[in-house]
C-alpha positions in Angstrom: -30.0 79.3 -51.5 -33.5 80.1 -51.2 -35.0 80.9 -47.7 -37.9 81.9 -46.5 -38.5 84.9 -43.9 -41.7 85.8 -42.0 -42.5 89.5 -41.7 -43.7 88.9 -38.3 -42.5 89.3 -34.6 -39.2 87.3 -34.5 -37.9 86.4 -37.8 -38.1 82.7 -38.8 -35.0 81.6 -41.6 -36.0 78.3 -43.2 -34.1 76.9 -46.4 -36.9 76.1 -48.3 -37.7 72.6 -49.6 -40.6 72.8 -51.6 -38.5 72.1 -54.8 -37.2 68.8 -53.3 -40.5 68.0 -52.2 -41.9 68.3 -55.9 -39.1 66.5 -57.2 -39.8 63.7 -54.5 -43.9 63.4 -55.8 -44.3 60.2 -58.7 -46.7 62.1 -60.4 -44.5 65.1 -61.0 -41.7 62.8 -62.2 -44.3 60.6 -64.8 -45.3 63.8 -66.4 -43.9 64.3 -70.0 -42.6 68.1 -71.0 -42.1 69.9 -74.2 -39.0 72.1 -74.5 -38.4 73.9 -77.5 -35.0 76.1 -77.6 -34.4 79.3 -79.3 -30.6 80.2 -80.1 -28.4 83.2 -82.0 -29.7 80.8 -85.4 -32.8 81.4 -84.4 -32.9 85.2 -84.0 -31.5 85.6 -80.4 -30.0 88.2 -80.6 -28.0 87.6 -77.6 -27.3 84.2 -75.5 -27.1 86.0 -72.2 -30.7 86.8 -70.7 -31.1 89.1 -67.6 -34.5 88.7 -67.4 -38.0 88.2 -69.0 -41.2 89.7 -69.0 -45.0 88.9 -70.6 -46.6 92.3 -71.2 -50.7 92.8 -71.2 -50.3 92.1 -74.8 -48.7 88.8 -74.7 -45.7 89.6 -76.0 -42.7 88.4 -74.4 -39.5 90.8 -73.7 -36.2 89.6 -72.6 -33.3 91.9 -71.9 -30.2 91.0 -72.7 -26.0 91.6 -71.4 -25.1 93.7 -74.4 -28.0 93.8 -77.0 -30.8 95.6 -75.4 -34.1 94.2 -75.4 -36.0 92.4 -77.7 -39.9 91.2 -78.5 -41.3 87.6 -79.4 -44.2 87.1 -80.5 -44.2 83.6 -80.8 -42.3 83.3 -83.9 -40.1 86.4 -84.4 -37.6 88.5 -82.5 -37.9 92.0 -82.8 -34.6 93.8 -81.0 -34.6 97.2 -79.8 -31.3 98.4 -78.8 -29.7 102.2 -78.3 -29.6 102.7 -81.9 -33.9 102.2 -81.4 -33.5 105.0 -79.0 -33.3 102.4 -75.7 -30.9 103.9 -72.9 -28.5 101.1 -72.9 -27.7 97.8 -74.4 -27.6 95.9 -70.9 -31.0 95.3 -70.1 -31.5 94.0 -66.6 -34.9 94.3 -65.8 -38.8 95.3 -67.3 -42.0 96.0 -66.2 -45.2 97.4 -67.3 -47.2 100.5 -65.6 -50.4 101.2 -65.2 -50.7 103.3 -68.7 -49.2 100.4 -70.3 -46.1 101.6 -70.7 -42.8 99.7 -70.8 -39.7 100.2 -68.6 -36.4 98.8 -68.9 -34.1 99.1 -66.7 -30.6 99.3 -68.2 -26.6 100.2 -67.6 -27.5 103.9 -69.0 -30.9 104.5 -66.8 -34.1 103.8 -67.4 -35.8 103.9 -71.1 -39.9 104.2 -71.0 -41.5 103.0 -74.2 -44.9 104.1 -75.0 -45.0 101.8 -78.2 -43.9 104.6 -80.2 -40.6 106.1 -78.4 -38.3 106.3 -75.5 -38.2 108.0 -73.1 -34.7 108.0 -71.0 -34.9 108.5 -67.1 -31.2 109.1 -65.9 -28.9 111.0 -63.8 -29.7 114.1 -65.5 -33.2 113.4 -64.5 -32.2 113.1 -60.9 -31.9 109.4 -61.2 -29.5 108.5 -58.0 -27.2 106.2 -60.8 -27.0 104.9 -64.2 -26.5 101.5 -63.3 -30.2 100.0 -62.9 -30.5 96.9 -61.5 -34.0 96.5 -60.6 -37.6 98.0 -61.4 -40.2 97.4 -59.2 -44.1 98.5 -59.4 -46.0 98.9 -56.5 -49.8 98.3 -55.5 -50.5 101.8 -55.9 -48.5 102.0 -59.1 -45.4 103.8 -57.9 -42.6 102.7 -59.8 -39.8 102.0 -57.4 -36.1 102.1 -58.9 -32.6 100.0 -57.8 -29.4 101.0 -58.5 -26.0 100.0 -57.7 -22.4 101.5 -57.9 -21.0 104.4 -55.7 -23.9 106.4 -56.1 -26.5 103.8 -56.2 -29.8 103.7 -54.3 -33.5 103.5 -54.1 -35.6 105.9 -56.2 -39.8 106.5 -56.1 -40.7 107.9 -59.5 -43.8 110.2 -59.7 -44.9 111.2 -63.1 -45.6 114.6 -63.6 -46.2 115.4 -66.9 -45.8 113.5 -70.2 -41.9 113.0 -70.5 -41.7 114.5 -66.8 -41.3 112.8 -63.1 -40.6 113.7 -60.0 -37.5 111.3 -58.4 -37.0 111.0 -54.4 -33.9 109.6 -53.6 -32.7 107.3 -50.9 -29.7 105.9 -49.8 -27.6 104.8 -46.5 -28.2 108.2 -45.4 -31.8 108.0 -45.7 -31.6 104.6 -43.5 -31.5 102.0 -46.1 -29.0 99.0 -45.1 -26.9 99.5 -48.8 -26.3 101.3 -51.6 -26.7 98.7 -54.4 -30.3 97.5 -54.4 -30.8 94.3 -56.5 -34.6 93.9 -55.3 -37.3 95.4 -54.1 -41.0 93.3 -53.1 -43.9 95.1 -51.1 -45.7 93.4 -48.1 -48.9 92.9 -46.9 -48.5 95.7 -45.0 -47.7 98.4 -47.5 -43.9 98.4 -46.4 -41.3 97.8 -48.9 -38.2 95.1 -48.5 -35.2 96.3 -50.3 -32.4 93.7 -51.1 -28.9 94.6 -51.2 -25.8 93.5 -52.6 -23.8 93.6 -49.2 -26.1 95.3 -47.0 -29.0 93.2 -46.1 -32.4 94.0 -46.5 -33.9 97.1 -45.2 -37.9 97.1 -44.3 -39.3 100.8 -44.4 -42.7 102.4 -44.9 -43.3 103.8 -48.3 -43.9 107.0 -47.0 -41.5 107.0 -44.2 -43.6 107.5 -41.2 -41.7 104.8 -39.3 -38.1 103.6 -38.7 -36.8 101.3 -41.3 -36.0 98.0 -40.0 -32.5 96.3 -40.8 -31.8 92.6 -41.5 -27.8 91.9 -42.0 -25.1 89.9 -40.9 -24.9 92.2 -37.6 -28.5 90.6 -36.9 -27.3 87.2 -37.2 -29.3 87.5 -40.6 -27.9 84.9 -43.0 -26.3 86.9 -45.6 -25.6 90.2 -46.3 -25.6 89.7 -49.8 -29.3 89.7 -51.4 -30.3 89.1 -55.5 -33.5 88.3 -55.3 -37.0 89.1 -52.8 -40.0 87.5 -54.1 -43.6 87.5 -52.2 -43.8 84.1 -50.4 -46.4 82.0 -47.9 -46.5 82.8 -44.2 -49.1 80.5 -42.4 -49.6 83.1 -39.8 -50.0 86.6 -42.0 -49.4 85.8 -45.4 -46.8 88.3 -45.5 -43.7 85.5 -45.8 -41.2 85.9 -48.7 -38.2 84.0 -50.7 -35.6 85.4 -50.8 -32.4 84.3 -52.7 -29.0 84.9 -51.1 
């Protein structure tokens, strides 16, 4: 279920209709659409998608549940998996940064590819868990990382250095709602919404200069359970958001 949640004084919960309403229009349903499908015969290298991403290029990356990621062009699949040097073979999210580097978030950490090689961000790195559920880049180009498990949490990479970043931390203890963070969006107002798997959301500041705001079950919010935020239409700031329970 789909609802939609204004940012502003006193939270609004719709179940959003828009779908229905498209559905509903004649000259949606008289339209005529091409599919074309692309299987294990025709280079998949793995039927289970996570997730899918258009780089600046044009390429298109999808990571997979058990073969890593892998690049089409069009025509051709091109896989990279951890004997190509990526982390680990369950790719669950990607994203591009500002340098034009590719992340991918996976069961092992994080791999950054620079077209050339990986580079692996992990616990060793200061990475809060392996398990990486979400990436997320901000609009000042932070990359924000989710993870999940016992140890899981909210990470801000800084880079440092080639090969080198700085990695701050947070969890429940730090005043976020839950551990396992399965999406993160930004407002219009420079705060972050973090979604959890069983803990709500949690708005907070990016720097922390104000007290994070909760949204569960305890709140009479819908669902404590959150897999998806995505930036949305509020009539009255433009600061609304979906988000998938």
């Amino acid at each position: 279920m789909t609802r939609h949640i204004s940012s502003g004084k006193g939270f609004l919960y719709k179940v959003c209709l828009a779908f229905l309403a498209l559905l509903s229009s004649p000259g949606i349903l008289a339209q005529q659409y091409h599919f074309e499908n692309f299987t294990l015969e025709n280079g998949l290298p793995q039927a289970n998608i996570y997730c899918i991403f258009q780089d600046s290029r044009g390429y298109l990356w999808l990571g997979t549940e058990g073969s890593g990621a892998c690049r089409f062009d069009g025509k051709n699949f091109v896989i990279f998996n951890r004997k190509k040097g990526i982390a680990g073979d369950v790719v669950r999210s990607i994203l591009e940064d500002d340098l034009g580097q590719l992340w991918f978030g996976t069961d092992s950490g994080v791999s950054v590819y620079d077209g050339r090689k990986f580079f692996t961000i992990n616990e060793k790195n200061g990475l809060s868990s392996n398990t990486v559920v979400c990436l997320y880049r901000d609009k000042t180009d932070t990359i924000w990382i989710g993870t999940a498990g016992n140890k899981g949490g909210l990470n801000k990479i800084e880079s440092l250095a080639r090969d080198s970043v700085k990695i701050t931390r947070f969890t429940v203890q730090d005043g976020l709602s839950g551990n396992n963070v399965f999406s993160i969006c930004e407002d219009n107002f420079s705060r972050l919404w973090i979604g959890t798997f069983g803990g709500g959301i949690t708005i907070r500041s990016k720097n922390g200069s104000s007290v994070p705001v909760k949204l569960t079950s305890l709140h009479n919010f819908p669902s404590d359970h959150i897999v998806a935020i995505k930036p949305g239409v509020s009539g009255d700031s433009g600061s609304g958001h979906m988000i998938r329970a």
